[in-house]
C-alpha positions as CSV (number, residue, x, y, z in Angstrom):
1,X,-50.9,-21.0,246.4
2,X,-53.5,-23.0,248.5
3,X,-55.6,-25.4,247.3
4,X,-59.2,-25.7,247.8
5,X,-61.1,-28.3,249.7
6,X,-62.5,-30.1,247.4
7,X,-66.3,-30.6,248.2
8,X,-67.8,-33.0,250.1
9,X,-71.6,-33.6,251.3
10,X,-72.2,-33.9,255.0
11,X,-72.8,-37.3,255.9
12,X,-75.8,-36.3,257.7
13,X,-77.1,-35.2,254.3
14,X,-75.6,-38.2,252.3
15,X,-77.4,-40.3,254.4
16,X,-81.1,-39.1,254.6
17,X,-80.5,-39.5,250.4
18,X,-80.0,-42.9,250.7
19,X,-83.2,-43.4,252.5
20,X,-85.6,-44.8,250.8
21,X,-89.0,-45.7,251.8
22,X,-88.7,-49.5,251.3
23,X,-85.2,-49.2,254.0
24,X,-87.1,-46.9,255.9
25,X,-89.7,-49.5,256.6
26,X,-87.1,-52.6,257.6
27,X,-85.9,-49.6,259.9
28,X,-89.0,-49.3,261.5
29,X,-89.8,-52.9,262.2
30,X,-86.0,-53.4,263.3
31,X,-86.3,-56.6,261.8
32,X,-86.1,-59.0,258.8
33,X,-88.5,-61.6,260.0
34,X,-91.2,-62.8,257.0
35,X,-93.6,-60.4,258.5
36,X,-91.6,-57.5,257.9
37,X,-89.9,-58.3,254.7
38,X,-94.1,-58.6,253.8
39,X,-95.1,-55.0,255.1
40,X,-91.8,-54.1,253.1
41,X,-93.1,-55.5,249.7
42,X,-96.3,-54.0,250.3
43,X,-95.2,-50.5,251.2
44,X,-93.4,-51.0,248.1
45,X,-96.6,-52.2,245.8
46,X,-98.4,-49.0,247.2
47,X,-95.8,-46.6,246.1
48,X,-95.3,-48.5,242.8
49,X,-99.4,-47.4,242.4
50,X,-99.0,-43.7,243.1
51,X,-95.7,-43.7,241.0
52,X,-97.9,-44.9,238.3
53,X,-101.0,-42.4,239.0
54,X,-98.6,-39.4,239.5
55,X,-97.4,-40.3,236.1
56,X,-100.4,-40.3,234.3
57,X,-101.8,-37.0,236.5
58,X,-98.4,-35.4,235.4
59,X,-99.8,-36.1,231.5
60,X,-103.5,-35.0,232.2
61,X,-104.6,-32.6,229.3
62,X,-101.9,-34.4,226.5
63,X,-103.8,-38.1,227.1
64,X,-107.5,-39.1,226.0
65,X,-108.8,-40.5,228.9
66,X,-107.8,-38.7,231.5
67,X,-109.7,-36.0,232.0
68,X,-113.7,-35.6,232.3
69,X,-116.5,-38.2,233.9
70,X,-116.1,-42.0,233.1
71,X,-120.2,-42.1,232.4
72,X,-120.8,-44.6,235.3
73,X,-121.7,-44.2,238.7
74,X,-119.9,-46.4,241.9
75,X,-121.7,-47.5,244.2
76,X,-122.9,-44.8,246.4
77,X,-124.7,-43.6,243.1
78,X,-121.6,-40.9,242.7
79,X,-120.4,-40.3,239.1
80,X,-117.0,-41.6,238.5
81,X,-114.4,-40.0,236.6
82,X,-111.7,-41.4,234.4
83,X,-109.1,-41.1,236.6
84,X,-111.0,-42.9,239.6
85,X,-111.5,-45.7,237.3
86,X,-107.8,-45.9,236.5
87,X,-106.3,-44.9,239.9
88,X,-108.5,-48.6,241.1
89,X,-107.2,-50.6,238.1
90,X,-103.8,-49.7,239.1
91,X,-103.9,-50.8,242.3
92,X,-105.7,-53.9,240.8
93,X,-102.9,-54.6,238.8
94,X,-99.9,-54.0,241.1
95,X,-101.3,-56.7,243.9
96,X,-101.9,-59.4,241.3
97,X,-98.1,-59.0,241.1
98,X,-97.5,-59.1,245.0
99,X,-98.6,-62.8,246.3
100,X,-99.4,-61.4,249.4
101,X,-102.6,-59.4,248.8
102,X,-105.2,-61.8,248.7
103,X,-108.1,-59.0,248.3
104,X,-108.7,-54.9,248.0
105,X,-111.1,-53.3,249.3
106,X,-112.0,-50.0,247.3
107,X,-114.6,-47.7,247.8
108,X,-114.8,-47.5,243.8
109,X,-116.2,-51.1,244.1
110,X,-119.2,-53.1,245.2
111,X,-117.6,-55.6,246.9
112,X,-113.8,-56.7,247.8
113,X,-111.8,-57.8,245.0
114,X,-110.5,-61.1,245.2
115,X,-106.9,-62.5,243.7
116,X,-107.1,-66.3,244.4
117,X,-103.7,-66.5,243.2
118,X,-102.6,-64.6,245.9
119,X,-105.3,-66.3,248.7
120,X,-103.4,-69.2,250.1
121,X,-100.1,-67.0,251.3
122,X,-101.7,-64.2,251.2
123,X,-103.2,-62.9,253.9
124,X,-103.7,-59.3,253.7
125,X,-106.0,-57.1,252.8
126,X,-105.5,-53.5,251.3
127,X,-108.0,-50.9,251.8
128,X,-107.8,-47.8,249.8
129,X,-109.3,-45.1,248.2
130,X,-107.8,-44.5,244.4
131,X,-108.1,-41.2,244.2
132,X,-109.5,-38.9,246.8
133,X,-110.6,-35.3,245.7
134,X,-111.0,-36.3,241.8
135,X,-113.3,-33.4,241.4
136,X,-110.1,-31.1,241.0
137,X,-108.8,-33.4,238.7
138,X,-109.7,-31.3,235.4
139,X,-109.0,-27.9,237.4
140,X,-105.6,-29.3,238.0
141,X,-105.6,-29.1,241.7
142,X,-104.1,-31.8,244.4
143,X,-105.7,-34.8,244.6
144,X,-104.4,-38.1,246.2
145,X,-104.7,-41.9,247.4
146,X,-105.9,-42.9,250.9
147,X,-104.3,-46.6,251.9
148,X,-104.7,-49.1,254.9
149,X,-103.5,-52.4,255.5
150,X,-105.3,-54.7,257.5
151,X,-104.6,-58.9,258.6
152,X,-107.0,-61.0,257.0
153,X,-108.6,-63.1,259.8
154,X,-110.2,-66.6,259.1
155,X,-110.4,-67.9,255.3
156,X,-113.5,-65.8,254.5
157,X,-114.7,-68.5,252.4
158,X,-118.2,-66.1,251.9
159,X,-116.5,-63.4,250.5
160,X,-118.4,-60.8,252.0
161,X,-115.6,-59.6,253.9
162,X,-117.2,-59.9,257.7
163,X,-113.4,-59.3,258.9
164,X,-113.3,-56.2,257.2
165,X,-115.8,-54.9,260.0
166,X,-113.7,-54.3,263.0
167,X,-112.4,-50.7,264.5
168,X,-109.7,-48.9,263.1
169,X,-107.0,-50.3,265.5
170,X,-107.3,-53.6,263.9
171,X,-105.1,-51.5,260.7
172,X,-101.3,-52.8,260.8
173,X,-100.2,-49.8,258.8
174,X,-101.6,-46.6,256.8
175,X,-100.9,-43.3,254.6
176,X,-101.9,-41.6,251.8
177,X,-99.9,-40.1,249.0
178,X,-100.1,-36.4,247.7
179,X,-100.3,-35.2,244.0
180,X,-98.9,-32.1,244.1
181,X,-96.1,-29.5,243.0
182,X,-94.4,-32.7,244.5
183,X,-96.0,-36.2,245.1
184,X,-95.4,-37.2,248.8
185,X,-95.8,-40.3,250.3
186,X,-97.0,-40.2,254.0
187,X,-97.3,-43.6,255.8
188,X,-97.2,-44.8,259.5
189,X,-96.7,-48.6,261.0
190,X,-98.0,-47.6,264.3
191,X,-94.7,-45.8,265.2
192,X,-94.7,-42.2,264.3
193,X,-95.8,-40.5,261.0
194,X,-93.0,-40.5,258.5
195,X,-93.1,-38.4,254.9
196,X,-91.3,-39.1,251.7
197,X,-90.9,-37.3,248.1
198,X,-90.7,-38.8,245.0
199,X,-87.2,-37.9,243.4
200,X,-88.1,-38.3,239.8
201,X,-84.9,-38.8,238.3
202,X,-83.9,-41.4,240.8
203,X,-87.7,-43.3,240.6
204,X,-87.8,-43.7,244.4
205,X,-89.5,-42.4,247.4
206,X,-86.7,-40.6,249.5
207,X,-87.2,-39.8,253.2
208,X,-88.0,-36.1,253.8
209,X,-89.6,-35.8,257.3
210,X,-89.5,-38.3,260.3
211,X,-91.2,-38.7,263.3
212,X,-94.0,-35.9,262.4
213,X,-96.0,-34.3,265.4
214,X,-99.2,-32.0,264.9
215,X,-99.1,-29.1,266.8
216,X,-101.7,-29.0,270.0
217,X,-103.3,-26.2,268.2
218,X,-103.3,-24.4,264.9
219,X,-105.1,-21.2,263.0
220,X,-106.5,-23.5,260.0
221,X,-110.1,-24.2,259.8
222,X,-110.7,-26.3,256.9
223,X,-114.2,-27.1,256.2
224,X,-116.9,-27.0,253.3
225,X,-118.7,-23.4,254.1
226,X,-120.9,-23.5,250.9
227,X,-122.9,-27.2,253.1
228,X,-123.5,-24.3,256.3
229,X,-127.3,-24.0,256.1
230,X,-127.4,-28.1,255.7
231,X,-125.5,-28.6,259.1
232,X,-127.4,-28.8,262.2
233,X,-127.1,-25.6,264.6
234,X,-124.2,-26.7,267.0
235,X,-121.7,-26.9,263.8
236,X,-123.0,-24.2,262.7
237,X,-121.9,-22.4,265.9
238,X,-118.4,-23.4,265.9
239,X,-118.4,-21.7,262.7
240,X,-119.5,-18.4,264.0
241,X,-117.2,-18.7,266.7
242,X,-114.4,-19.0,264.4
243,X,-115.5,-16.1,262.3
244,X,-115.5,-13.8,265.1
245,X,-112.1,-14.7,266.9
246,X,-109.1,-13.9,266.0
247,X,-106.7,-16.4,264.3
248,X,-108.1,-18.4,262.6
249,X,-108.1,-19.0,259.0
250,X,-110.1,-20.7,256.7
251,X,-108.7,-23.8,253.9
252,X,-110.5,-25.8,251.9
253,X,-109.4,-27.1,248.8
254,X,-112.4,-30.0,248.0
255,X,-108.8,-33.0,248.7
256,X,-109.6,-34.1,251.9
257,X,-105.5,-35.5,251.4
258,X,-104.6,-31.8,250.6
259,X,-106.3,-30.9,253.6
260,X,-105.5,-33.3,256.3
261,X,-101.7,-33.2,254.3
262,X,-101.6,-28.8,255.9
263,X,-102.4,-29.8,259.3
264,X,-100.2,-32.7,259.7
265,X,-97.6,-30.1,259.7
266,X,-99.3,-26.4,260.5
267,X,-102.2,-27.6,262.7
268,X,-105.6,-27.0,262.8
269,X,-109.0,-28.8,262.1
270,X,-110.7,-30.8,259.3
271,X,-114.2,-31.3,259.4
272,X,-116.5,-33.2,257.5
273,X,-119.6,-33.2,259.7
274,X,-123.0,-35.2,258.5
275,X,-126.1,-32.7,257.5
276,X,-129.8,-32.3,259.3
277,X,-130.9,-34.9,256.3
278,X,-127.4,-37.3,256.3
279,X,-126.2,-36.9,259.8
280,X,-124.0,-40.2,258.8
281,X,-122.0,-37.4,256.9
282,X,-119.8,-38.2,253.4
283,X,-116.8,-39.9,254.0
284,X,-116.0,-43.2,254.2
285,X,-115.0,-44.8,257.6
286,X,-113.0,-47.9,255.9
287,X,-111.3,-46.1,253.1
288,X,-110.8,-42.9,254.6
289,X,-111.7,-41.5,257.8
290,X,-109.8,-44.5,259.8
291,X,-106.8,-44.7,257.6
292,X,-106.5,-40.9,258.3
293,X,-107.3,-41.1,262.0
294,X,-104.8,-43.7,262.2
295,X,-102.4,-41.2,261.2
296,X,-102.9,-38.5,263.5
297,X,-103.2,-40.0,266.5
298,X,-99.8,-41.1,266.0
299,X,-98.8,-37.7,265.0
300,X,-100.2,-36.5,268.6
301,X,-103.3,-36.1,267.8
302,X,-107.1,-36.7,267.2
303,X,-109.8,-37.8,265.3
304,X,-113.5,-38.1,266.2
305,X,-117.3,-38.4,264.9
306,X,-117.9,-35.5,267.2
307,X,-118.9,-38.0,269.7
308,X,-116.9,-40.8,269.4
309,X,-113.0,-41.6,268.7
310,X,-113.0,-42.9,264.8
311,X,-110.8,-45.7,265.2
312,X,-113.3,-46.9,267.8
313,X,-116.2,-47.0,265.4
314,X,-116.8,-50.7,264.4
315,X,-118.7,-50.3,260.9
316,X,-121.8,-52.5,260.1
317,X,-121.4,-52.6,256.3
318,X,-118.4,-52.0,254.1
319,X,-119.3,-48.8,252.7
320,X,-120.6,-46.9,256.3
321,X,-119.5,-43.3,256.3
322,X,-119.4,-41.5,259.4
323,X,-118.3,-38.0,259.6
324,X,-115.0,-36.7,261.0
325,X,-113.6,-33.9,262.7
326,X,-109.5,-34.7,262.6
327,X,-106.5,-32.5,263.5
328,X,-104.9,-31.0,266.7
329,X,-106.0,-32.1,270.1
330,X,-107.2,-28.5,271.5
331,X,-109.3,-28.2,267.7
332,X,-111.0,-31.3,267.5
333,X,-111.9,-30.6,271.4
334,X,-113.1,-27.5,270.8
335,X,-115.7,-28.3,267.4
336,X,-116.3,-31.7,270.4
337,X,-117.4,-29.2,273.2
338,X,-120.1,-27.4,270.6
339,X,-121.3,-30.6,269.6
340,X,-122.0,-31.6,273.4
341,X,-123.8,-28.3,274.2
342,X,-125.9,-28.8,271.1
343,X,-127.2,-32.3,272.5
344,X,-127.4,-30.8,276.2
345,X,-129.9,-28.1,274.6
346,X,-131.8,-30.7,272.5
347,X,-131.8,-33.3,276.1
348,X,-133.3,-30.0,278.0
349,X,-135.5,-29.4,275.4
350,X,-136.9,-32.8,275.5
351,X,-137.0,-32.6,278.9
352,X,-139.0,-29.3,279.3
């Protein structure tokens, strides 16, 4: 009679389980300095948040307050809805709790928010957008959080946050975090793009792909057809050419983190472009355009105005949108190259 080996996990397997975000990021740093065991307890704060919001999305529809409008407007005159207001106070209330946030940034709010608790050793700022795509809130479709950290510089005893306007490389890290059939947490500390699920019996963030690449190109297409008469002609040509080649597809869910989330791993392009009467576009270059371009450039590859590399754009106000084209390299060069024949057309026809 033989005996049967009893069962054993690979260790391979055993120890990707035991990853969890917060070792992940000491890994990363390969270090235990003061500034890393700092990025560490942040990192940490910002998952605490989405645990918190992916708790309260999981209940949507068995909780007052959840679902519908708010009845106020933020500050670009948009109506805010009960989870946006939430998604911000829990972000609020997580940093009071860190001692290293001294303010956050939100595009739900007027101006920065300030913990003076927090001010004297704490010199970071979070950036963030609370919940992205809260329009599919009450349809029950993804939505998510957009996130950047970024050095506080100087004591900023105005408190208008003149710091706060530099590029997009001045961000020490940045992610977002997906509510979906699973919520993932996607982050990057300028060395590589690295994706974690939440294990809900376990309460932690567990590593589920390292080291993420874009491809160079990919079939998705993901864009808001319904603005197509509102977008000026060159835009409007990309879209034609993509209708009438093969292989391409189109995705567009109204998350721009649902979005972007597809082609970080199939490929492909995002755009947001402005319109003949807001060529500034929708989107918001602190809270999420950078943060995102942040991501894929170091997942291999790009994000741009059309014209100009996002995290080159130095804002002039803390609320500047600016649109965005993001994705694979041989994508976001392609929608580029129908941009630049547009303006060569409008040049000649100045000219003639």
């Amino acid at each position: 009679m033989t005996h049967a080996e009893p069962f054993s996990i690979p260790e391979r397997a055993l120890d990707r389980d035991c990853t969890t975000l917060s070792r992940h990021v000491l890994q990363q740093l390969q270090s235990f300095s003061a500034e890393a065991q700092d990025l560490s307890a942040l990192m940490n704060r910002i998952a605490l948040a989405g645990k918190l919001t992916a708790r309260r999305l999981s209940r949507a529809g068995l909780m007052e307050g959840v679902l519908g409008f708010a009845g106020t407007e933020n500050v670009q005159g948009e109506s805010v809805k009960k989870m946006d207001v939430y998604a911000n106070e829990v972000f609020i209330s997580v940093f009071k709790q860190s001692g290293l946030v001294c303010r956050l940034a939100s595009e739900e709010m007027e101006k920065p928010y300030y913990i003076p608790e927090n001010c004297p050793i704490g010199r970071y700022t979070l950036v963030y957008d609370p919940i992205d795509g809260s329009s599919n809130i009450d349809a029950n479709l993804n939505v998510g959080s957009i996130f950047a950290i970024r050095q506080q510089e100087g004591n900023d005893e105005s408190g208008e946050a003149l710091d706060l306007l530099q590029s997009g490389r001045k961000q020490l890290a940045a992610g977002y975090i997906l509510y979906g059939p699973s919520t993932v947490l996607v982050y990057s500390l300028g060395n590589g793009v690295h994706a974690f699920t939440l294990d809900p019996s376990l309460g932690e963030f567990i590593l589920w792909q390292e080291n993420i690449q874009v491809p160079k190109h990919g079939a998705v297409y993901s864009v808001n057809e319904g603005n197509f008469w509102q977008w000026d002609d060159s835009i409007r040509d990309y879209t034609r050419y993509v209708h009438r080649h093969e292989g391409y597809t189109g995705r567009y869910s109204g998350a721009l983190v649902g979005d972007f989330h597809r082609i970080l791993l199939q490929g492909g392009v995002f755009l947001y472009p402005g319109t003949v009467k807001k060529p500034e576009g929708k989107l918001r270059l602190l809270y999420e355009s950078a943060p995102l371009a942040y991501l894929i450039e170091q997942a291999g590859g790009r994000a741009s105005t059309g014209t100009q590399n996002i995290l080159d754009v130095v804002p002039k106000k803390l609320h500047q949108r600016t649109p965005l084209i993001i994705g694979s390299t041989e994508d976001v060069a392609l929608v580029e190259s129908f941009i630049q024949e547009g303006t060569r057309r409008e040049q000649d026809k100045v000219l003639t």
